[in-house]
C-alpha positions as CSV (number, residue, x, y, z in Angstrom):
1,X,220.7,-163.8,45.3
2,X,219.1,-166.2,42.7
3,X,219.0,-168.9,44.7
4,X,217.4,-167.1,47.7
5,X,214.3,-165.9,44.8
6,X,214.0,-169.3,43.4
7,X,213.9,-170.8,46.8
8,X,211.3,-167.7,48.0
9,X,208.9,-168.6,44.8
10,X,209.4,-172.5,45.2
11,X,207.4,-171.8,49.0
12,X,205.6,-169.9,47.7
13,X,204.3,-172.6,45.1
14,X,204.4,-175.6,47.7
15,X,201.2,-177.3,48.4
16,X,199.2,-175.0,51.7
17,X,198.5,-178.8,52.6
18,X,202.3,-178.8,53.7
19,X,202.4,-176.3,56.1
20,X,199.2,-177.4,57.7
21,X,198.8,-177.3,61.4
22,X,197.6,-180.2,63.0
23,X,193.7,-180.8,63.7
24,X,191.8,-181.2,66.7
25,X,189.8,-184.7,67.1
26,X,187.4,-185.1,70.2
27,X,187.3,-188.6,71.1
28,X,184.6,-190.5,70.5
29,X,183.2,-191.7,74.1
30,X,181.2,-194.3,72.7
31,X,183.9,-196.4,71.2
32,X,186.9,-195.4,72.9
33,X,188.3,-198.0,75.6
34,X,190.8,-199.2,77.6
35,X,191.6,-203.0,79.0
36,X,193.9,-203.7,81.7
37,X,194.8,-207.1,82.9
38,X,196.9,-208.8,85.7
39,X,197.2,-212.3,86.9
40,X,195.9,-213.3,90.1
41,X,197.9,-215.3,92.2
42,X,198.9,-217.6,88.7
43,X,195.4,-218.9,88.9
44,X,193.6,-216.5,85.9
45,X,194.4,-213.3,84.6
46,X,191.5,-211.0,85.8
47,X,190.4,-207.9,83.5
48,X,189.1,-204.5,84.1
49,X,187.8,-201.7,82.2
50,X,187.7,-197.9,81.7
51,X,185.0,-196.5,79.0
52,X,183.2,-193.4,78.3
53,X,185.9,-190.9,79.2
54,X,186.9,-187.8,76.7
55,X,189.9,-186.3,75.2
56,X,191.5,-184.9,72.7
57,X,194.1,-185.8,70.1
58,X,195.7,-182.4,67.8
59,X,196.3,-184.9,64.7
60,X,198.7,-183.8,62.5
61,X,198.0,-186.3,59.4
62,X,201.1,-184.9,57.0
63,X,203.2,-184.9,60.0
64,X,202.2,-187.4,63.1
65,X,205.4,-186.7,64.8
66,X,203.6,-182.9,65.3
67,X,200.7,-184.8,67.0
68,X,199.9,-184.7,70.6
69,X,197.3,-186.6,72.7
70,X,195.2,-185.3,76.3
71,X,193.2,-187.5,77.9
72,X,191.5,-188.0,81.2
73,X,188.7,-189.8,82.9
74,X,188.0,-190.8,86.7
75,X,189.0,-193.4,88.3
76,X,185.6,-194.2,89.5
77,X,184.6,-195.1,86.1
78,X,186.4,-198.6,86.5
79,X,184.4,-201.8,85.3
80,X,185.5,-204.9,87.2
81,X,182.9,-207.2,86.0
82,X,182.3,-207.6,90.2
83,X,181.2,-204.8,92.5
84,X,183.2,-206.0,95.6
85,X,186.5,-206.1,93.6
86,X,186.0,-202.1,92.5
87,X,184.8,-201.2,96.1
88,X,187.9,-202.5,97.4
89,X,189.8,-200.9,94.2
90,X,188.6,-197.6,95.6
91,X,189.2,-198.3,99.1
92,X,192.3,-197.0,101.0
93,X,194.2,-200.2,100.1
94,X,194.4,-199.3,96.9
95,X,193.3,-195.9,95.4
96,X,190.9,-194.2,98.2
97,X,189.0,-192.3,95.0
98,X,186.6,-190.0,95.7
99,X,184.2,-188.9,92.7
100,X,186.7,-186.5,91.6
101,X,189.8,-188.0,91.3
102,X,191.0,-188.2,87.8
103,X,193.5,-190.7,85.6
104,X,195.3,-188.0,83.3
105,X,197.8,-188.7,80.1
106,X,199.6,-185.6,78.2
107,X,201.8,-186.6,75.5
108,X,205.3,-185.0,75.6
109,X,206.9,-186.2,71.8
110,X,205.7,-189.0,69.1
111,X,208.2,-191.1,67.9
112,X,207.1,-192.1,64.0
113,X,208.3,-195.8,63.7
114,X,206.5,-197.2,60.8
115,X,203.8,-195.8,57.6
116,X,201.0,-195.8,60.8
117,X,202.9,-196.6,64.3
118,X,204.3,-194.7,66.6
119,X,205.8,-194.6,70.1
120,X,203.7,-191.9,72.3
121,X,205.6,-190.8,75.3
122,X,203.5,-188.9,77.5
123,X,202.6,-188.5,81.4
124,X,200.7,-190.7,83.3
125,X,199.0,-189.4,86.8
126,X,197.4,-192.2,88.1
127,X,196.9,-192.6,92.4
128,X,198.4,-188.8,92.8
129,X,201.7,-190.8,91.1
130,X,203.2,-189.0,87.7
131,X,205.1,-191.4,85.6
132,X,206.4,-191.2,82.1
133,X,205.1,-193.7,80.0
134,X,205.2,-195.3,76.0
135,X,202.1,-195.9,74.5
136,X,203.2,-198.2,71.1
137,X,200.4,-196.7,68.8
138,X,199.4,-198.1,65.9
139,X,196.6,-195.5,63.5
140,X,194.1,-198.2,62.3
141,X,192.6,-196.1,60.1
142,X,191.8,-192.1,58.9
143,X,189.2,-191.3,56.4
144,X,185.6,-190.0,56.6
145,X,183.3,-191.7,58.6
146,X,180.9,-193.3,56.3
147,X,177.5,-192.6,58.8
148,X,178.7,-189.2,60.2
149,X,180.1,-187.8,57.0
150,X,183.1,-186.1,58.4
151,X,187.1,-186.6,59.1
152,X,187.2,-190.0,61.4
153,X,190.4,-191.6,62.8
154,X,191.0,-194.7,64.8
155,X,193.8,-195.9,67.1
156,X,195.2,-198.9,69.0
157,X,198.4,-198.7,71.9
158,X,199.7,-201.1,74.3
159,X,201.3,-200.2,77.4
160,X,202.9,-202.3,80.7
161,X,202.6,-200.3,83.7
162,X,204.1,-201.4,87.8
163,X,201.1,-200.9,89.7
164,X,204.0,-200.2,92.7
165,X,205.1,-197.3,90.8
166,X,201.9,-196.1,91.3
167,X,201.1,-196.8,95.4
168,X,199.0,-199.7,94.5
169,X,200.9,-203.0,95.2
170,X,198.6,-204.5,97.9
171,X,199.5,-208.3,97.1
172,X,202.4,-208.3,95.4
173,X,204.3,-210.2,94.0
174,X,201.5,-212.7,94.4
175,X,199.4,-210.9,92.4
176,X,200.7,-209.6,89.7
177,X,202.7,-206.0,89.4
178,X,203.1,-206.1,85.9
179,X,199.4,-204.5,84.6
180,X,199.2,-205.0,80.8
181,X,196.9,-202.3,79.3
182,X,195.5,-202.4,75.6
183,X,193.8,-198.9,74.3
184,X,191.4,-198.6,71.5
185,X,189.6,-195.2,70.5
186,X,188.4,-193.4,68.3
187,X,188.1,-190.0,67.3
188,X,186.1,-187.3,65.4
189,X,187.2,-184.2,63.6
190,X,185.9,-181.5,66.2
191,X,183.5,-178.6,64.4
């Protein structure tokens, strides 16, 4: 009976801080991108990019394994660097977007692997194709944002993905399946 008091009053005196529930950051649109790169026929590696898109992450500072990330953005909102390669990236041979087809990522668990990494495994829809995927996730940083004057966070993850696990392997093996994809974001404590 003791021990079930003591241990009653010792919650009871732990830190509210401990038992907080994880925070909801909107991502920042204005710095939050992702890189993708494959090589082309062993000639160059050739890079695209996806910015501007939105999301949230519930961020769970105390705890990151209690985290969880949603993104999404269209696939339309590919930069090539050349109009006739993403004209032919949304043609049938590849992903036949229209305006409202969408790239999606839920996270299903957070592995904690280090004082700020972390393996997110999560589901990727990509081509009407839903694959599970690890993000390796490193936080670069969480503290207030020193213009905006509120709780900032930042984040880095690296990814390989088949593009013929997603229906998009015109070319290969020539060029490459292997699609190497870098993330940077960042993210604001929402109001």
């Amino acid at each position: 009976m003791k021990k079930s008091v003591a241990f009653a009053l010792a919650l009871m005196a732990a830190p509210v801080a401990a038992f907080a529930a994880p925070e909801k950051y909107e991502l920042d649109s204005s710095h939050s991108q992702i890189l993708f790169e494959y090589n082309h026929l062993g000639f160059s590696t050739t890079y695209g990019m996806f910015s501007g898109f939105g999301g949230e992450i519930m961020f769970d500072q105390e705890d990151p394994a209690n985290s969880s990330v949603n993104v999404s953005f269209p696939v339309r909102s590919m930069l090539t660097g050349w109009e006739e390669r993403f004209q032919h990236f949304m043609a049938d041979d590849f992903f036949g977007a229209d305006e409202d087809e969408m790239v999606t990522f839920t996270s299903k668990s957070i592995e904690v692997t280090g004082n700020n990494t972390a393996l997110i495994t999560g589901d990727l829809t990509l081509n009407d194709v839903t694959k599970e995927v690890v993000l390796d996730a490193t936080l670069t940083q969480a503290m207030d944002h020193p213009m905006a004057n509120k709780p900032w966070a930042g984040f880095t993850a690296t990814t390989t993905l088949l593009r013929t696990d997603y229906n998009l392997g015109m070319f290969a093996p020539y060029v490459g399946d292997e699609v190497k994809v870098n993330i940077s974001i960042e993210a604001m404590k929402a109001e």
